[in-house]
N, C-alpha and C positions, 0 to 999 in steps of 0.2 A: 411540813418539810422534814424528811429522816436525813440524819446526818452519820457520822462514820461514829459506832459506838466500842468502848473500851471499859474492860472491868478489871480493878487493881484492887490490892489489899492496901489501907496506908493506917500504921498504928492499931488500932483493934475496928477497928471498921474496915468494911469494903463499900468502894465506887463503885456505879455504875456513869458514865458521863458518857454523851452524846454530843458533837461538837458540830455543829452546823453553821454552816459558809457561807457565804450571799456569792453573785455571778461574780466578781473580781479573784474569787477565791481567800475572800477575810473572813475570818471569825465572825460572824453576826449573833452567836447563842451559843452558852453551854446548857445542857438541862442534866441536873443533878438527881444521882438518888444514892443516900446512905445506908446502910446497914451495921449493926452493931445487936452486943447481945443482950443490949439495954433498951434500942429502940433502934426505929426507922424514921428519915429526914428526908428531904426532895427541895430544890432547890434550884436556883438560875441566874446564870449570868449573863446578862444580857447586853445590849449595846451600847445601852445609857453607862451600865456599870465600865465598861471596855472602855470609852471615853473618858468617864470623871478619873480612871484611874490612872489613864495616860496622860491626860493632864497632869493630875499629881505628882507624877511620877517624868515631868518630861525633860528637866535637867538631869537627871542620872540616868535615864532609861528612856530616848528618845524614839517613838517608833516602834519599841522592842513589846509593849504588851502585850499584843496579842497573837503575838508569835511564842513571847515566855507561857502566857495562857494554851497555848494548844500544847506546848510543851510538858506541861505538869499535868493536866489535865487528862493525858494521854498515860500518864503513871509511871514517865519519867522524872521522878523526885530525888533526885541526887542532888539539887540546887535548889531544891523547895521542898516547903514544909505544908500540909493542911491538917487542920484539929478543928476537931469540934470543941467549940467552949459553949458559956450561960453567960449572955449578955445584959442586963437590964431583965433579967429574967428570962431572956427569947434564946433559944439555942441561936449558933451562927457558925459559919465557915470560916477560917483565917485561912486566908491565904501566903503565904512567908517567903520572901526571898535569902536562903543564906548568905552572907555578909561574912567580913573577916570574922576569923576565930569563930566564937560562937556567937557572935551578935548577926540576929534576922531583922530583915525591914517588912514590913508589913504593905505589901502589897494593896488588900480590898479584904473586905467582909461581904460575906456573901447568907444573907438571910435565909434560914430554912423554917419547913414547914412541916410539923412532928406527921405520920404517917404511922399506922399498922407496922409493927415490926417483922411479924410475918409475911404480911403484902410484901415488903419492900423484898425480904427476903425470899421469897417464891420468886418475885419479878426479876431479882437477878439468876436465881438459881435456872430460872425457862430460859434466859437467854442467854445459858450459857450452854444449857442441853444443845437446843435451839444449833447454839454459834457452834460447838464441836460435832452436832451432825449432818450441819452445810460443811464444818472444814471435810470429817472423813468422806461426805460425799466426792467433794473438790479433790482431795487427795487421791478417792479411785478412778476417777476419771482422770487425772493426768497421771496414774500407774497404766490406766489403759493406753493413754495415749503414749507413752515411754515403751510401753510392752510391744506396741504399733512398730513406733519409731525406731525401737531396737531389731526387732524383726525385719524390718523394713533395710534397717542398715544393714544386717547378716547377710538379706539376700545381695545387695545392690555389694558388700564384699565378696560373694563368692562371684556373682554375675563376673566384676573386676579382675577375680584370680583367673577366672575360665577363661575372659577375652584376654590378659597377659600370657599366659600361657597357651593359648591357641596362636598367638604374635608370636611368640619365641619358636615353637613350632615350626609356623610358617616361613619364619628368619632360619632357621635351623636347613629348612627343604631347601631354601634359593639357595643358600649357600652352599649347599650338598649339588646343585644341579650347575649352578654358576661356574665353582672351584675347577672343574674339566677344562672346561672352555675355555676359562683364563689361563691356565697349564697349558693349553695347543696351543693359545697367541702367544705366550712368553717362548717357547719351545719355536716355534715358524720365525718370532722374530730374532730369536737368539740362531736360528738356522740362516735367515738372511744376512744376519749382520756377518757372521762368519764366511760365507760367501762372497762377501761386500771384502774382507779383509785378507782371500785365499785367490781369488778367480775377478775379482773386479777390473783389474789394471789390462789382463790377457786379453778379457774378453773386449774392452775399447779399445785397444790396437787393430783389430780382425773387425771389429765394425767399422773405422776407418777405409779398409780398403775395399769392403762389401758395399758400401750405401754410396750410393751418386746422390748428390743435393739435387735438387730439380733445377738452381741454376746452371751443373753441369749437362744436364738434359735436353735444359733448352738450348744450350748453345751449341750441341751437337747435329740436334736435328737443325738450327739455322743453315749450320758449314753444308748438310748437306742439299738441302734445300736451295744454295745458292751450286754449287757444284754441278746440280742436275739441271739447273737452270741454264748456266752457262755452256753444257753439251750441248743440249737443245740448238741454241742461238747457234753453234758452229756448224751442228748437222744440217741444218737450217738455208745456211748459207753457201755451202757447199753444194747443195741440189741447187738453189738458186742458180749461182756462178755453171751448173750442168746444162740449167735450162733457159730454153730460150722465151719463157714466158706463156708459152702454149700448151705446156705440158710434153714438147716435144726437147730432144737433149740438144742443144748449141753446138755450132760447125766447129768451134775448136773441141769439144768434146766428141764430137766425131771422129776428127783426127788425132785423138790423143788416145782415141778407143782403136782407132786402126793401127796406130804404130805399135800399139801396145802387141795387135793379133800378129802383122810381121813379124817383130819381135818374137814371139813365142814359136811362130813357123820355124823360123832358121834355127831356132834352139835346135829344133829339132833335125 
């Protein structure tokens, strides 16, 4: 299992450390390698070690091992210290917690195991070629991809400027076409209102005596309608009163037609 690797200088030696994690995302394993211009070391901290030291360690430092272990280990040492000493004869790893002042607590030893000092040193020297020629690759490809994105953006702001500025244009023409039109409605209604305020009153007096309501309409043609009705019945009546029922004229109309002829004789 490869875990996320980190190379620091600490004191006259350089690290190489390897911190590998199990599925919860905890520390399960360091794997160490030293370097110096005396020798090479390699080394492991392992789970048993993570354990006995959090125990040890579980009234001051509750929970926190092996989070301070990824911390140091990563070659931030502002709060920790690692040396190589000669234990019992065996090199060994100290691992140091700074403490007030100058007093450190001793965290864990960590046992190493002497190595070719050039191995160790070639091994970190590849993985560092190695690691700075994956970053400049990394770095050119998200220059490409920045160089993309930047392009990308130039075009999509001019795109931007053209459609605002074909908007304003276009807001510029209606207004140029509209401004008239609105000018003749203010202008017609400012001509009506005037009218309204010069000739309004004249001209409702003269429509008064021009317009008949339709109820005066109807009641004109009723009056006459009964007028020509009531000739009728009289003319009517008078033939009746002429005639004798036969179509022939009645004996007093006879004689009222002859007195009439004397009458007009002796005028003469």
């Amino acid at each position: 299992m490869e875990g996320e690797i980190y190379v620091f200088k600490c004191d006259d030696f350089y690290v190489k450390s390897e911190i590998i994690k199990d599925g919860e995302e905890e520390i399960s394993e360091i794997r160490l390698l030293l370097s110096s211009e005396e020798a090479g070391y390699k080394g492991k901290i392992d789970a048993k070690l993570l354990t006995t030291t959090q125990e040890k360690h579980a009234a001051k430092f509750p929970d926190k091992i092996r989070s301070m272990a990824e911390t140091a280990f990563m070659g931030n040492l502002d709060n920790f210290s690692l040396k190589i000493e000669i234990q019992d004869e065996q090199p060994v790893l100290t691992w140091r917690r700074q403490s007030t002042g100058k007093m450190k607590i001793l965290l864990a030893t960590v046992n190493l195991i002497p190595v070719d000092k050039k191995v160790a040193r070639e091994d970190i020297m590849d993985f560092l070629i190695k690691d700075r020629l994956e970053l400049k690759e990394k770095l050119k490809d998200q220059q490409q991809t920045l160089d993309r994105k930047t392009t990308e953006l130039d075009r999509c702001q001019n795109l931007a400027d053209e459609l605002t500025n074909n908007a304003l244009e276009r807001e510029n023409l209606l207004v140029e076409q509209f401004l008239p039109i609105l000018n003749n409605k203010k202008r017609r209604i400012e001509q009506l209102e005037e009218e309204i305020r010069h000739g309004g009153h004249h001209r409702a007096v003269e429509d008064t005596y021009e317009v008949e309501t339709d109820d005066e309409a109807d009641t004109d043609v009723d009056d006459y309608d009964d007028n020509h009705h009531n000739d009728d019945l009289t003319q009517k009546r008078k033939l009746g009163e002429e005639s004798n029922g036969k179509g022939e004229p009645s004996k007093q109309a006879r004689v009222d037609r002859e007195d009439s002829l004397e009458e007009d004789i002796f005028k003469w």
